[in-house]
C-alpha positions in Angstrom: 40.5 -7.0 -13.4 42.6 -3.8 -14.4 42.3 -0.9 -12.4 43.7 2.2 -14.4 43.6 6.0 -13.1 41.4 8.2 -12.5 43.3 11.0 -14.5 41.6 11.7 -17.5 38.0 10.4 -17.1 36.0 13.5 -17.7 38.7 14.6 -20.0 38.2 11.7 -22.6 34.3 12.2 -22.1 34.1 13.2 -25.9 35.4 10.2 -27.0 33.5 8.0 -24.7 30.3 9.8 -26.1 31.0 8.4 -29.2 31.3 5.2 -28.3 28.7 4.8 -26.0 25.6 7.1 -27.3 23.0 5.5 -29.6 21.3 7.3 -32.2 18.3 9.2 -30.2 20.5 9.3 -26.9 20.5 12.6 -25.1 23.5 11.8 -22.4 26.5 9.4 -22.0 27.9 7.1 -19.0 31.5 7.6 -17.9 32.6 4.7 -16.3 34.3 4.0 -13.2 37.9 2.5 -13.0 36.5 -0.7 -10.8 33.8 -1.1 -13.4 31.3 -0.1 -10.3 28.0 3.0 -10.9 29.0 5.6 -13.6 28.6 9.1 -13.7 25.8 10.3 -16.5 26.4 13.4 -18.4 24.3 15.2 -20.6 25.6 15.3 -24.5 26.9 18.6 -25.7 24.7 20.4 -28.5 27.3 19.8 -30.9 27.1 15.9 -30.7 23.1 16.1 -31.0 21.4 14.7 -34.4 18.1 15.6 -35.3 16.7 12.5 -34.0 18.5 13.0 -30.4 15.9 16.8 -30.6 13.5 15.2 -28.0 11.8 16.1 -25.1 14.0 14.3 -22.5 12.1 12.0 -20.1 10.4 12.9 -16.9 9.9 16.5 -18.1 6.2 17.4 -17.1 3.7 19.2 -19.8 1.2 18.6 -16.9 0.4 21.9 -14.4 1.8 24.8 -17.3 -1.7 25.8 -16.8 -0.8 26.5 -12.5 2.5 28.7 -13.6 2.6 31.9 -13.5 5.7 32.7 -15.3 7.4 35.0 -12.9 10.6 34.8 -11.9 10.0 32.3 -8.9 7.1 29.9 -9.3 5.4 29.2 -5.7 3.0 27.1 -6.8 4.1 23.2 -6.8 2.2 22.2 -9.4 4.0 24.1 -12.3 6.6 21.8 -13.5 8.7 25.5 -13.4 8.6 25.2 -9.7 11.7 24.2 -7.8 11.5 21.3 -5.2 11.8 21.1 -2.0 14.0 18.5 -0.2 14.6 17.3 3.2 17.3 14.5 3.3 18.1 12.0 5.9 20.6 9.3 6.6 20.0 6.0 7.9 21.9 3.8 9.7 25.5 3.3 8.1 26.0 0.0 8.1 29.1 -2.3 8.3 29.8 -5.3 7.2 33.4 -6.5 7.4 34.5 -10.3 5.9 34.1 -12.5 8.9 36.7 -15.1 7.1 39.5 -12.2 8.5 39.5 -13.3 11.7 41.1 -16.8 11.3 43.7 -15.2 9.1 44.2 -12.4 12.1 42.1 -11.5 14.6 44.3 -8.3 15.0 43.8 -7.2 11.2 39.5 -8.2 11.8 39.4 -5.8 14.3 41.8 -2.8 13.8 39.7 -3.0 10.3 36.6 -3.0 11.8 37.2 -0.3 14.2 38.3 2.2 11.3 35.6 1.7 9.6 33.1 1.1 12.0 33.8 5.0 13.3 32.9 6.9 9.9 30.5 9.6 11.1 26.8 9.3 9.2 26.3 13.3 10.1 29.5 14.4 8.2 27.8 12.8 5.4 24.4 14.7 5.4 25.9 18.3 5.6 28.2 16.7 2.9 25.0 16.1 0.5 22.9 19.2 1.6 26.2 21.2 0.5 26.4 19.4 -2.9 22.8 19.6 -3.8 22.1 23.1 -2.8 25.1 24.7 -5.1 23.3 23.7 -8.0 20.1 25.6 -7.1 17.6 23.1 -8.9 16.1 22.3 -5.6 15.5 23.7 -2.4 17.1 21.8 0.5 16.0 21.9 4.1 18.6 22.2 6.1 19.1 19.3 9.0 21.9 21.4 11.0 20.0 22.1 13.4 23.2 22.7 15.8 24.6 25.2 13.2 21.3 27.2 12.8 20.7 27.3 16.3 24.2 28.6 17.0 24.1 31.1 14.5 20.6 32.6 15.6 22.2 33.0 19.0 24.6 35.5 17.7 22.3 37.0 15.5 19.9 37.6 18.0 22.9 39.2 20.1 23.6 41.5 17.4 20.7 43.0 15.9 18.1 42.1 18.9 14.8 40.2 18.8 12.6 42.7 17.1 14.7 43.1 14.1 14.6 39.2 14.2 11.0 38.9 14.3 10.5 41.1 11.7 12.7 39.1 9.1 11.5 35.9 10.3 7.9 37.1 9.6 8.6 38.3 6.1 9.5 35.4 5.3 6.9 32.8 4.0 8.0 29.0 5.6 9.1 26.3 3.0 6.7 23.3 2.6 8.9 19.8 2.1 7.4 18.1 -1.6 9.9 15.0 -0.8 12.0 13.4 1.7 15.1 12.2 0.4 16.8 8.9 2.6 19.9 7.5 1.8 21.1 4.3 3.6 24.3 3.0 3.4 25.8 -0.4 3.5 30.0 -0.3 3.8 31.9 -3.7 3.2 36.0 -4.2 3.7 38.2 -7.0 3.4 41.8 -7.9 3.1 43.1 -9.9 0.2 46.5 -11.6 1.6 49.2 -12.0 -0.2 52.9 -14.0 0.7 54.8 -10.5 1.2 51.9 -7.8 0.7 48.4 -7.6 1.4 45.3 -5.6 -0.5 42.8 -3.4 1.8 39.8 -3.1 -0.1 36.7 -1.3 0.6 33.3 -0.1 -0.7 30.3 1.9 0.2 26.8 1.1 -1.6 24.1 3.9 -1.4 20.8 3.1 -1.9 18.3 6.1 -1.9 14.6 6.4 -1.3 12.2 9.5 -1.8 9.0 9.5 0.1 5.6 11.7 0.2 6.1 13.0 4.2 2.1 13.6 3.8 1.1 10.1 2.6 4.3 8.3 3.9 4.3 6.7 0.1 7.6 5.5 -0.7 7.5 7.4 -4.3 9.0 5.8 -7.9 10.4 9.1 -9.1 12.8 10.8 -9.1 14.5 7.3 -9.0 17.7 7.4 -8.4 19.0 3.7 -7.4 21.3 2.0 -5.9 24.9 3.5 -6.0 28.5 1.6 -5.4 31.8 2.8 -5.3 35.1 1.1 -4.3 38.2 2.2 -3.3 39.7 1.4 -6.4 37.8 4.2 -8.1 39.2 7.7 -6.2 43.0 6.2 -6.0 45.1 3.7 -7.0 44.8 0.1 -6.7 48.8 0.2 -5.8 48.3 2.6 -3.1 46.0 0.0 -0.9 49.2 -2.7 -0.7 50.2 -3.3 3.3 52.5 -5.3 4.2 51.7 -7.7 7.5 54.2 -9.2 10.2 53.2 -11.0 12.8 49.6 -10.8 11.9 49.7 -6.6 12.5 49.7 -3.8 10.4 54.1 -3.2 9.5 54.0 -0.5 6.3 52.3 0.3 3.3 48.4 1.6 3.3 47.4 2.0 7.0 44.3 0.6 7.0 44.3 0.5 11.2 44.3 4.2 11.0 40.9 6.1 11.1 42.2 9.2 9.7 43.9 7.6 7.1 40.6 5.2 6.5 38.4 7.9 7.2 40.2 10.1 4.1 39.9 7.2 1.8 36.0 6.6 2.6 35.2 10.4 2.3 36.2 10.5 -1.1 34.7 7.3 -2.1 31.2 9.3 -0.5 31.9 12.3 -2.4 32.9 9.7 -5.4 29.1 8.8 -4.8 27.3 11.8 -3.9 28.6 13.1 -7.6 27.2 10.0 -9.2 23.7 10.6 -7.4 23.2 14.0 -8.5 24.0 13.8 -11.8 20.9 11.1 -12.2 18.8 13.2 -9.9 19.8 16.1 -12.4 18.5 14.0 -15.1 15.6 13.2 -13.5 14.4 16.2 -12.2 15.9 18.8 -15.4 16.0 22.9 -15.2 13.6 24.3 -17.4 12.5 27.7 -18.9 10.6 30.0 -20.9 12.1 31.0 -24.0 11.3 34.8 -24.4 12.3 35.0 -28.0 14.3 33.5 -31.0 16.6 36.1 -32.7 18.8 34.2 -35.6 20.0 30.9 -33.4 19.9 33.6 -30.1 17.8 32.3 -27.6 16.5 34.4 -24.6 15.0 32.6 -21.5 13.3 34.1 -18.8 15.0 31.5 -15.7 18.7 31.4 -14.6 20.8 30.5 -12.2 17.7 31.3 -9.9 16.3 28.1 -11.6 19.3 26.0 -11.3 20.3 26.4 -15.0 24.2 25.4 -15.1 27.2 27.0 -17.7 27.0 25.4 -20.8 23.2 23.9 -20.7 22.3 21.3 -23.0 18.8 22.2 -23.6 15.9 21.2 -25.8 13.8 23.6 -27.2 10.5 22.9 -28.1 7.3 24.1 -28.5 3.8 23.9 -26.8 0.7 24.2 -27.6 -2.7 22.9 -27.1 -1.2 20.0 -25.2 1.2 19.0 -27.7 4.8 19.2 -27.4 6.8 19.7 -30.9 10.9 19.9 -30.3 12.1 22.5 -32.5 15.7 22.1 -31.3 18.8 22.1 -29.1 21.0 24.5 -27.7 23.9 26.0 -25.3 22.9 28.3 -22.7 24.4 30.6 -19.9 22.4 31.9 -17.2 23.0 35.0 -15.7 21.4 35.4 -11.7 17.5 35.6 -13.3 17.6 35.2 -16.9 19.8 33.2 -19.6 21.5 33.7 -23.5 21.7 30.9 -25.5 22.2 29.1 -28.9 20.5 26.8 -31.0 23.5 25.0 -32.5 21.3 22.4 -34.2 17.6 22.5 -35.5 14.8 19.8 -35.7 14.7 18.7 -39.1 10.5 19.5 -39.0 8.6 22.1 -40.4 7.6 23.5 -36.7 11.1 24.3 -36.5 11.3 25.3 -39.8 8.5 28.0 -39.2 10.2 29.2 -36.0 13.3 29.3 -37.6 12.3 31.4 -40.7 10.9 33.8 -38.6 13.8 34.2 -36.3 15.8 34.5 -39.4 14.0 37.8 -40.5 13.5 39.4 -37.6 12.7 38.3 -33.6 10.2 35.3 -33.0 8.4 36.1 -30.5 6.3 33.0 -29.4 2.4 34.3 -28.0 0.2 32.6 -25.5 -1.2 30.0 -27.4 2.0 29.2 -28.5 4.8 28.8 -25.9 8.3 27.8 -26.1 10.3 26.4 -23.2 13.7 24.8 -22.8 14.6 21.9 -20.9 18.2 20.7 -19.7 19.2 17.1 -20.8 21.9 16.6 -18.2 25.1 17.5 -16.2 27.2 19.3 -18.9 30.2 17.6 -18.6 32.2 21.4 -17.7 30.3 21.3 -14.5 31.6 18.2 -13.3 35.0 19.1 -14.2 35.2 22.1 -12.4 32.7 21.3 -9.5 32.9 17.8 -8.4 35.4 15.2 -7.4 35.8 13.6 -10.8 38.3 16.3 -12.2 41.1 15.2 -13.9 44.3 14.8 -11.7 48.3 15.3 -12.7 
């Protein structure tokens, strides 16, 4: 199997859009260098036809009638209304090739010991961090050590009725879904007659459940998730060479640290990969305000976890029935966002709505609502945010 770079994968995402879209496709896999889980990424607005101006799954029509379209929706039934998570880690599991120890019982264990010590707990704040900076959901922080600190000194500072005050003002989160990630890591040594090949991967396999019915729930489903190695650096960099069955040069696969830096990345590698389906899964939405030209206003921002350079769909609802009208770029400010509709639904809904825009401002009424729905990660995002950035 070739194992090429990493430089360049986000970079020739265009390309690989048109490759590996189909007609009525709203987002595009980027695939890994060891052929292993790929990242998903929403389409730009530019690559959309008119048969791609759908609705995207798993968007929820249900519960419009529980929102009441201010800037933070409390109640969980409006499909506006931002999630809350809790997520856990289970046991990290190892499972290094037994077959090692009668080529080296050295090289069995030294391996086994690095990666037997990864830490599960740097892995949680890890995924709390990555899925709170994109606002869609609410995460419930499992730190306790770090709160419990900090509240110490705050207490110190500005004393406990000025705490108690805050703390009361403050309405207590209820948890919609529990998030828990297990996590099976495998290693093994491919010998060679003057170098060696340390290889390694992690497999994530995540669950949500109903903390209130203990249901283990079908959506948002996100999978199971692997990554090797061979996907955050080269394949060359991994070559050891053995003497006298113990570690001599090369990749130093008996050092944590050394170990430890290669298995962060492949989690980060990983955590990226899991929110971009959860993303797609559970998508930012908004009301439009009004249509001016191909200028759309929405009422939602980055309070509502909409991302630079949205890919929404704009449609239209009314009296239960959902009629796309069509897609558009979008910026957020903190509570509201611009956009524009770079393409529109070849149907005479849209047609309507755009004539109108055309003359003047549409202004859509109660009976007939507009609302915008992300389609993805835009492919910017990851770029600038995550680990998949192009290197060199």
């Amino acid at each position: 199997m070739k194992f090429s770079r990493i430089a360049g994968l986000v970079t020739a995402a265009i390309a690989l859009a048109g490759c590996q879209s189909n007609q009525g496709s709203q987002t595009y896999s980027v695939e890994s260098n060891a052929g292993n889980s790929s990242l998903i990424i929403g389409k730009s607005a530019h690559e959309f036809s008119s048969e791609d101006i759908e609705v995207p799954a798993y968007f929820n029509t249900q519960g419009l009638q529980f929102c009441t379209y201010e800037a933070e929706e409390k109640d969980t039934r409006c499909p506006l209304a931002k999630k809350t998570i809790r997520l856990y880690f289970g046991d990290v599991k190892t499972d290094v090739n037994e077959n090692l120890q009668g080529k080296s019982a050295d090289v069995f264990n030294s391996m086994h010991s690095s990666i037997g010590k990864f830490q599960t707990k740097a892995l949680e704040n890890t995924l709390e961090n990555q899925f709170a900076g994109v606002n869609r959901f609410r995460i419930l922080t499992r730190d306790t050590a770090s709160v419990n600190a900090a509240m110490e000194e705050i207490l110190a500072d500005e004393g406990a009725v000025n705490v108690a005050k805050k703390a009361g003002s403050r309405g207590k989160l209820s948890t919609d879904y529990i998030m828990k990630v297990d996590v099976l890591k495998t290693a093994d040594m491919l010998f060679g007659s003057t170098q060696s090949l340390f290889q390694t991967s992690m497999e994530m396999t995540t669950g949500v459940i109903d903390p209130y019915t203990r249901e283990k729930l079908s959506y948002p489903n996100i999978g199971k998730i692997r990554v090797s190695n061979f996907d955050v650096r080269d394949k060359d960099s991994y070559t050891t060479v053995i003497a006298n069955g113990d570690y001599y040069r090369g990749f130093n696969y008996t050092s944590g640290k050394d170990v430890d830096a290669v298995l962060n990345e492949m989690s980060s590698r990983g955590f990226d990969i899991m929110l971009t389906r959860l993303l797609k899964e559970m998508p930012a939405t908004a009301q439009v305000m009004g249509i001016k030209g191909d200028r759309i206003s929405l009422d939602r921002g980055q309070n509502a976890g909409v991302l630079p350079n949205e890919t929404m769909v704009v449609f239209e609802y009314s009296a239960g029935f959902v009629e796309p009208i069509g897609v558009a770029t979008v910026n957020p400010s903190q509570q509201s966002a611009q956009g524009k509709i770079v393409r529109w639904k070849d149907s005479s809904t849209a047609d309507e709505v755009k004539d109108i825009a055309e003359k003047g401002i549409y202004r859509p009424d109660r009976q007939r609502r507009i609302f915008a729905v992300s389609v993805g990660v835009p492919m910017e995002f990851m770029k600038e945010r995550s680990t998949w950035a192009a290197k060199g």
